[in-house]
VOKEPA-97339 format. One record per residue (C-alpha): x, y, z. Coordinates in steps of 0.25 Angstrom, whole numbers, plus 5000, padded with zeros to 4 digits. Example, Ala and Ser with C-alpha at 12.3 -4.5 7.8 and 13.67 -1.06 7.14 Angstrom:
504949825031;505549965029;
***
This chain:
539853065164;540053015150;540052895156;538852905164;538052945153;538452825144;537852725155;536552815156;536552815142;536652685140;535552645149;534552755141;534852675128;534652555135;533452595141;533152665128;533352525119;532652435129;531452515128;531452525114;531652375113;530352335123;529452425114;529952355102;529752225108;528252225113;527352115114;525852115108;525652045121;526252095133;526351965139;526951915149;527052065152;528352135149;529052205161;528352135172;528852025178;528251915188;526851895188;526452025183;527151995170;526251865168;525251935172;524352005158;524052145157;522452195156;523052245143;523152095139;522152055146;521152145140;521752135126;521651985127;520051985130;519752085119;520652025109;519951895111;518651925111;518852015098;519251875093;518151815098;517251915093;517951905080;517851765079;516451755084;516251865071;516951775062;516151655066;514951725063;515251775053;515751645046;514451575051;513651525041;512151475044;512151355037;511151265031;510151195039;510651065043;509950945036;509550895050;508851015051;508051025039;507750875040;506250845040;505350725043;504950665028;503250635029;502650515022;501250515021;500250415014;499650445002;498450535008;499450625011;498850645028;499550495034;500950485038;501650365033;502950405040;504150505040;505650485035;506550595041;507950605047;507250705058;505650705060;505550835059;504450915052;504851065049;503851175051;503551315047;504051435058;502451465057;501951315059;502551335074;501951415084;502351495090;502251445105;503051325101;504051425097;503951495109;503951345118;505451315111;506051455113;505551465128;506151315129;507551345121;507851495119;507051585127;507951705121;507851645105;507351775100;508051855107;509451795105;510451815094;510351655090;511251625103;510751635119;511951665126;511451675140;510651535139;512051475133;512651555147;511351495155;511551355150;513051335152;513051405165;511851295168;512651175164;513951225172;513251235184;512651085180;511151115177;510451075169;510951055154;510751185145;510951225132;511151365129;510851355113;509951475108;508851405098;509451455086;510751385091;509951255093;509351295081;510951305074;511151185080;509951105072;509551175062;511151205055;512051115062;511150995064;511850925076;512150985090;513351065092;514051035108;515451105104;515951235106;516151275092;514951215086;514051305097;514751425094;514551395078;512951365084;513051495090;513551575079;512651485070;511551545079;511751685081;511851705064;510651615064;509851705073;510351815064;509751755049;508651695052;507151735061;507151675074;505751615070;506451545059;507451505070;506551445078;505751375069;506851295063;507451245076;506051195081;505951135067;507351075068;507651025084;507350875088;506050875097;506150735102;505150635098;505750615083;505550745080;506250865075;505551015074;504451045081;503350995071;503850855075;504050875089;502450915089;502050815082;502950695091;502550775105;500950825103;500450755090;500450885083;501150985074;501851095078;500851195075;499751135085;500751135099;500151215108;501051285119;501251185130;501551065119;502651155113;503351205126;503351055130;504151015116;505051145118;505351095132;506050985127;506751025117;508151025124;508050865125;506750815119;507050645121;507150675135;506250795137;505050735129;503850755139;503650575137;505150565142;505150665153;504050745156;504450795168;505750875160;504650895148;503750985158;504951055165;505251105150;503851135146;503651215159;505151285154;504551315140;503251375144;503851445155;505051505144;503751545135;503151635147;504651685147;504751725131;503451785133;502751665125;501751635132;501051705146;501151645159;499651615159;499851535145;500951455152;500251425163;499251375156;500051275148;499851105151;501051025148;500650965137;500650805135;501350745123;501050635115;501750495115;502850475107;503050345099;504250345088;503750285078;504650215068;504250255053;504550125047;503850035056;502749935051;502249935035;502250075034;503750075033;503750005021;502950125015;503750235021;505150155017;504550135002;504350305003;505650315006;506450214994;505350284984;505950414988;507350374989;507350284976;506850424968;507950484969;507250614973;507450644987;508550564997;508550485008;509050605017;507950715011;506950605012;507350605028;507550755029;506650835020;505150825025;504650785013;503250745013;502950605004;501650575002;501650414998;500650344989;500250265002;498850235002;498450225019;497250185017;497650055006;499050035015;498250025028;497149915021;498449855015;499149835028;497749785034;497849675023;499149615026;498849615041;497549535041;498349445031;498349305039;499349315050;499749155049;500649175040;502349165041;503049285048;503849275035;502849315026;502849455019;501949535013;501949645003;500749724996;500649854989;499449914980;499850014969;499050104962;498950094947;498650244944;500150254948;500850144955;500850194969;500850104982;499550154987;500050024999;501049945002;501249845013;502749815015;502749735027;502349735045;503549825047;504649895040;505449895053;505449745053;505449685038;506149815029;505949735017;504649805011;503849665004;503249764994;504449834987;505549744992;505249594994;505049514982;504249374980;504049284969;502849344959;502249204954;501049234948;500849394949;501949384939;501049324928;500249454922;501649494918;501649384909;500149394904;500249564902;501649524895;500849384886;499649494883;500649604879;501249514869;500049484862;499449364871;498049384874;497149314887;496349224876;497549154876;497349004883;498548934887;498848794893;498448804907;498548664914;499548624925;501048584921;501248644907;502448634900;502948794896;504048824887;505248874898;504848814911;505548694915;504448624921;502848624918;502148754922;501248714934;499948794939;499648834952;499048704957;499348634946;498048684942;497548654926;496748764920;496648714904;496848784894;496448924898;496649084894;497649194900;496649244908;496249114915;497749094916;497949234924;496649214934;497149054937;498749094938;499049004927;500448954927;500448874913;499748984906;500649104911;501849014906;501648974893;501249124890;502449184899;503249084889;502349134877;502549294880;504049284887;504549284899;505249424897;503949484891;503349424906;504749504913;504549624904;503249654907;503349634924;504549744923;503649814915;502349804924;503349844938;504249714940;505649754944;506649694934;507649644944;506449554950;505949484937;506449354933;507149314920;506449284907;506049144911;504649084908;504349054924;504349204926;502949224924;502549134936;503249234943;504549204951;505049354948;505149414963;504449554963;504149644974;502649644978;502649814971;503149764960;502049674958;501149784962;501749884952;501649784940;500249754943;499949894946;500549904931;499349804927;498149884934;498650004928;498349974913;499849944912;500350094918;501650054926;501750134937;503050154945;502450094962;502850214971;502350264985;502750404986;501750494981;502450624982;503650684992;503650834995;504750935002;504051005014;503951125006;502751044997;503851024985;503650894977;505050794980;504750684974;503450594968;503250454966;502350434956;502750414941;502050414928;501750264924;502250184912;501350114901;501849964904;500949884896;499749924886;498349934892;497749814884;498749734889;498549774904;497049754902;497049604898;498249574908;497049644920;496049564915;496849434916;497249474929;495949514934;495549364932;496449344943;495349384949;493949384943;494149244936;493349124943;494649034949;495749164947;496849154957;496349294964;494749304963;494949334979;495249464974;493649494968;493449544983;494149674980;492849734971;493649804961;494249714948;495549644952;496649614944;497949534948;498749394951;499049304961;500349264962;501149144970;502449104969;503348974968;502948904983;502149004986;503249094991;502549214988;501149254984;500349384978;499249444974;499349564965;497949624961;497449764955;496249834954;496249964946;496550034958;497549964966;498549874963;499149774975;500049654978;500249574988;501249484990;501649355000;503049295002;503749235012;505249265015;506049135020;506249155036;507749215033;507349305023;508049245011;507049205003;505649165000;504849055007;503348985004;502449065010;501849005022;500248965020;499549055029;497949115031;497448985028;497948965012;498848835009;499848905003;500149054999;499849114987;499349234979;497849194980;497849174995;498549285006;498949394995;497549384989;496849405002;497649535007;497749574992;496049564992;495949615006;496649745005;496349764991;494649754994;494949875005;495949954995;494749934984;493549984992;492950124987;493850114975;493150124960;492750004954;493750004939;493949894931;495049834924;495249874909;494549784900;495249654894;495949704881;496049564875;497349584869;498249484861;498049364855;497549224860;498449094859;497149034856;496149064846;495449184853;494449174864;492949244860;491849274869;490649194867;489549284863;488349234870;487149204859;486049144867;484749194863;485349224849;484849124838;485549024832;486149124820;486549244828;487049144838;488049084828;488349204821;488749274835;489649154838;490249164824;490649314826;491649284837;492249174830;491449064838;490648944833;489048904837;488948744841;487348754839;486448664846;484948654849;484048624859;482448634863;482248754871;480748814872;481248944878;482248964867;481749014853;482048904842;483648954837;483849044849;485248994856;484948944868;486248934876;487848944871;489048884876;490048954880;489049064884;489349224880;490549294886;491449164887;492549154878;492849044868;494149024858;493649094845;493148984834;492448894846;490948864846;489848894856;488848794858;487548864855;486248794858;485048854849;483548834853;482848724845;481348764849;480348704859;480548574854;479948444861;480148394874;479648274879;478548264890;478848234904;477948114910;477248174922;475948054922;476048014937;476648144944;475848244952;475248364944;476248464949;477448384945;476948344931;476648504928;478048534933;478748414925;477948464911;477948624914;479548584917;479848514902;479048644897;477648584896;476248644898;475348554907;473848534907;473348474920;472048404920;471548304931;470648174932;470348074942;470947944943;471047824951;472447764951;473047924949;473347984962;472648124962;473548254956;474548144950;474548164933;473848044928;474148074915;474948164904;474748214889;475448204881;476248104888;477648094894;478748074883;478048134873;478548264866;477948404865;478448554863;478848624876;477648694881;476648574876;475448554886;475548414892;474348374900;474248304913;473048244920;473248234936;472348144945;471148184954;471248064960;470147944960;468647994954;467648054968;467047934975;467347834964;468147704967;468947634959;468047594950;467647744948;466147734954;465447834963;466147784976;465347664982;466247574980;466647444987;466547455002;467847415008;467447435022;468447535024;467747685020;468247755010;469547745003;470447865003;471447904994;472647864995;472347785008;472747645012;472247545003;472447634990;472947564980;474247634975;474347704963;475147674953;476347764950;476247804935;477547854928;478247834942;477847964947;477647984963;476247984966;
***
């Protein structure tokens, strides 16, 4: 029995010790399945099955609850925000342009009605308001859809498409980035208005056409702005949404309709509209799209000269300048910029391909461009020929040398050497004029109107060549475009832009106020906050006195008789400027200014491969180009259209500074009339001497002056003489010999020398009848003016008496009587030799 029991024992404590060592070695995860073998023990148990789904889907869960959690709405994305930059013209109402890295215009919630509202949520996200930021059975609709091969779907909400655009700025394709979209959009749904939702993705989708947000998109498909789209225009742009290059009604307006019907059909859905408003829709018919290129034609040198203004400030980037929507209003004239474009084109059109142009008008109240004419085409010739190119200045650069001659004490009395070939200190060779002309000796001023070479050399040596440097930098020559100190530099072979030659001459007409040229009047955020301006205060350059004697002589340019300029006279207003024309004519300008405008136009010709500058080639008639023939035409064309309405202003008057290299010039007063004392005593008091003379003059009182020389108002060195010729009384004058004329003659021959006549008659038989037979006193002698001279005139022969003066019975001849003057007259004789 003992024995029995130990086996049964032992088998208890081993039964009893295996248990106890399954408990203690239990899986977490039963798995493969303890105690069962075969399939069944690869087989999981619903306890594991069902642990399994719940323990993953509170990961799920928790993960999804962290990622939300963790989310953060970020910052709109710059492509976003991005807005298309406006530039108008100076009135403030035309369009010059736009700069932007989108067109896109942004809009107010309340600027968009509500039917367009209700078009693009029937078209994209019928259950928008409704939804927690997500549509999970479109998302359901659409995959099923495109598994079974339809149509391709997306299932985004609007404010997924709205996640997508407005916060990550590109599309998202891969899984994680649409479930960070998704949970981007769900918290999105939660912080902010669903209006406020909507409103920004209309304002941020592309459209097609070039345009982003819905402003655009009105504007590129129906010509007008968001708020004006009726119902059926906005359904038709909500329709194509999903694919707008392929959808646009231009590209396929069979697809364009299908969606339009789907849109409006969706609005009777939402509730938008009633069934008897949608029948009642027409499709609606867009416009026709032309991109157009912003840049294109002379307009593009405006818009690029915006641009470098704005960068070249410093104040706003090149970026925020694309993206912000800033509003620039420029200094742009339309109406001067259109007549300045009409000038250039009616310029003659014979001349060479090669030839460039540039003109721009300032204002001299604060150096603005009011117009500017760059070039045909920014697209084709990028080099601006106003602020960019460069050309010789020849002449034009001469008032820098007489402003800088009158600001060191020179005066325009001043008379220099002014022949052909003069030998000037500095210059290697003889100074030549243009045309080898010879003008004498003659003044600053005559120098300016002619473009005298000699004169302007010897004072450019006289003043300095530096003073001539100093005072082109000061008027608005960049220094790194003047020459060195040499004596040649005042005939101008500095190159300079045709705005710098504006600006330095917009100096001059400004009373010597330098203004910095600019072309952006103001830049404004969207919000109406000021970014940036373009004016700046200007700078006294040079004194008024001077300014006003360095006008006058300019204004000879073109008011004196034989200036280079007097074309210029057309314009109606006082003009003031200079011509310019460079070594073989290989540029040409006109630079001129009234008070109101100041312009400059400028001819060169670039060498066919660019590198440098060729002669220009004659053209419109003239031999040869040069500042007084093509740039003085357009610069007188458009400047008599820019002038028209404007007020009348005059120049200042000539200050007559300095002192003359000559013994001062004087205005001859004029003393006719005065008598011989007060004559020489008015001479005297200008410093002039009287060369008295006298002459016989019956109209004049004895002692009165009769005539001067010089007459009043012409200038004379001081200490010269006028010859003055004094009235010596009537005097005697001899008697014309009028014995032989006809009456009438000898009373016009006496009453002629200042004679009184008496006429009496008396027969005679040699004397033809009405011929003067005689005179008293007689020819030669000498009497007072208005003496009496008496003439006796011829009847003719005695009434029926013949020769020998009887009563008419005198010989018979046979013949009748004799007439008068018939054959057989004798002929009379011809006393004094006058004709009978």
């Amino acid at each position: 029995p003992a024995a029995g029991r130990r086996p049964a024992s032992g088998t208890r404590r081993a039964s009893g010790g295996g248990a106890g060592a399954t408990r203690g070695r239990r899986r977490l995860v039963d798995y493969p399945r303890q105690g069962k073998t075969g399939v069944r023990r690869w087989l999981p148990s619903w306890r594991l099955v069902l642990g399994t789904f719940l323990t993953f889907v509170a990961l799920g869960v928790g993960a999804f609850v962290f990622l939300y959690a963790t989310t953060e709405i970020p910052e709109p994305s710059d492509f976003a925000e991005a807005q298309t930059t406006t530039i108008m013209y100076a009135d403030n109402a035309t369009e010059m342009g736009r700069f932007a890295e989108q067109n896109r215009t942004i809009v107010d919630s309340a600027e968009i009605p509500d039917h367009v509202k209700d078009a693009v949520v029937a078209a994209e996200d019928r259950s928008f308001y409704d939804n927690p930021g997500i549509n999970p059975a479109g998302i359901v609709r659409a995959l099923w859809n495109n598994l079974r091969g339809g149509e391709q779907q997306g299932g985004s909400s609007i404010t997924q498409q709205y996640a997508e655009r407005y916060y990550v700025g590109s599309t998202v394709s891969d899984y994680k980035g649409k479930l960070n979209e998704a949970l981007l959009a769900i918290k999105l749904d939660r912080a902010q208005d669903k209006d406020e939702i909507l409103s920004n993705y209309l304002n941020t989708i592309y459209f097609g056409r070039d345009s982003y947000g819905i402003q655009e998109a009105a504007r590129a498909y129906f010509g007008v702005g968001v708020a004006d789209l009726d119902v059926s225009q906005a359904a038709m742009i909500a329709g194509i949404i999903p694919s707008p290059n392929n959808w646009d009604p231009r590209v396929d307006p069979a697809k364009a309709e299908q969606r339009w019907n789907y849109v409006l059909d969706g609005m009777v859905e939402t509730g938008a509209l009633t069934q008897a408003e949608r029948d009642a829709q027409v499709l609606p018919t867009p416009i026709e799209y032309a991109p157009t290129d912003t840049f294109a034609g002379p307009q593009g040198y405006l818009l690029d000269q915006v641009r470098r203004e704005i960068i070249a400030s410093g104040a706003i980037t090149e970026d925020e300048l694309r993206m912000n929507g800033y509003r620039i209003v420029t200094t742009i004239d339309p109406g001067l910029q259109s007549m300045m474009q009409e000038a250039v084109a009616a310029m003659p059109a014979d001349h060479a391909p090669e030839l460039r142009i540039g003109m721009v008008t300032l204002n001299p109240a604060d150096g603005s461009i009011v117009a500017m004419y760059g070039g045909p085409d920014y697209l084709s010739q990028g080099q601006n020929s106003v602020t960019q190119a460069r050309a010789q200045a020849g002449s034009t650069f001469k008032p820098f040398t007489l402003a800088a001659y009158l600001q060191n004490g020179g005066s325009l009395k001043s008379r220099y050497d002014g022949n052909d070939d003069v030998r000037v200190e500095g210059f290697e060779r003889p100074v030549t004029n243009f045309g080898d002309a010879d003008y004498g000796r003659i003044d600053v001023v005559q120098a300016t109107a002619k473009s005298v070479n000699t004169v302007y050399a010897q004072m450019n040596v006289e003043v300095g060549p530096a003073e001539t440097n100093r005072v082109a930098r000061e008027a608005g020559i960049s220094p790194d475009h003047l020459t060195e100190d040499v004596p040649s530099n005042v005939l101008g072979p500095a190159s300079v832009t045709p705005l710098e030659m504006a600006s330095a001459y917009n100096t001059f007409a400004a009373d010597g106020v330098r203004y910095q040229p600019f072309i952006v009047r103001s830049v404004t955020y969207p919000d109406g906050r000021e970014a940036y301006t373009g004016a700046t205060a200007g700078t006294q350059a040079f004194p008024t006195d001077v300014m006003a004697d360095t006008v006058y002589a300019m204004t000879q340019v073109v008011e004196a008789r034989g200036g280079t300029a007097t074309e210029a006279r057309a314009v109606g207003h006082p003009v003031a400027g200079k011509t310019g024309t460079s070594s073989d004519n290989k540029s040409a300008w006109f630079v001129g200014f009234t008070r109101h405008l100041t312009t400059a136009v400028a001819l060169f010709q670039p060498t066919p491969d660019g590198a440098g500058e060729a002669e220009i080639t004659p053209f419109g008639g003239y031999r040869s180009i040069t500042g007084g023939s093509v740039p003085l035409d357009v610069w007188t064309s458009y400047m008599t259209n820019a002038m028209q309405g404007r007020e009348v202003l005059d120049f200042p008057s000539r200050a007559d500074i300095g002192e003359p290299n000559t013994p001062p010039m004087v205005e001859v007063p004029s003393v006719v009339g005065m008598s011989e004392g007060e004559a020489t005593a008015a001479l005297s008091a200008v410093g002039l001497g009287a060369d008295v003379s006298r002459a016989n003059d019956a109209t004049v009182p004895e002692g009165t002056v009769i005539s001067q020389s010089p007459g009043g108002g012409a200038e004379v060195e001081q200490g010269g003489a006028v010859s003055v010729v004094v009235s010596a009384g009537p005097g005697t004058t001899a008697i014309p010999n009028v014995v032989g004329q006809s009456a009438q003659s000898a009373q016009a021959t006496l009453s002629g020398a200042g004679f009184t006549v008496a006429v009496s008659e008396a027969p005679s038989d040699s004397v033809p009848a009405g011929t003067v037979i005689s005179q008293s006193p007689g020819g030669g002698a000498e009497a007072g003016p208005g003496s009496t001279v008496s003439i006796v005139v011829s009847t003719g022969r005695p009434a029926g008496g013949g020769p020998g003066g009887g009563d008419g019975g005198g010989e018979d001849d046979g013949g009748g009587e004799e007439q008068p003057g018939g054959p057989g007259t004798p002929p009379v004789p011809d006393p004094g030799g006058a004709n009978p």
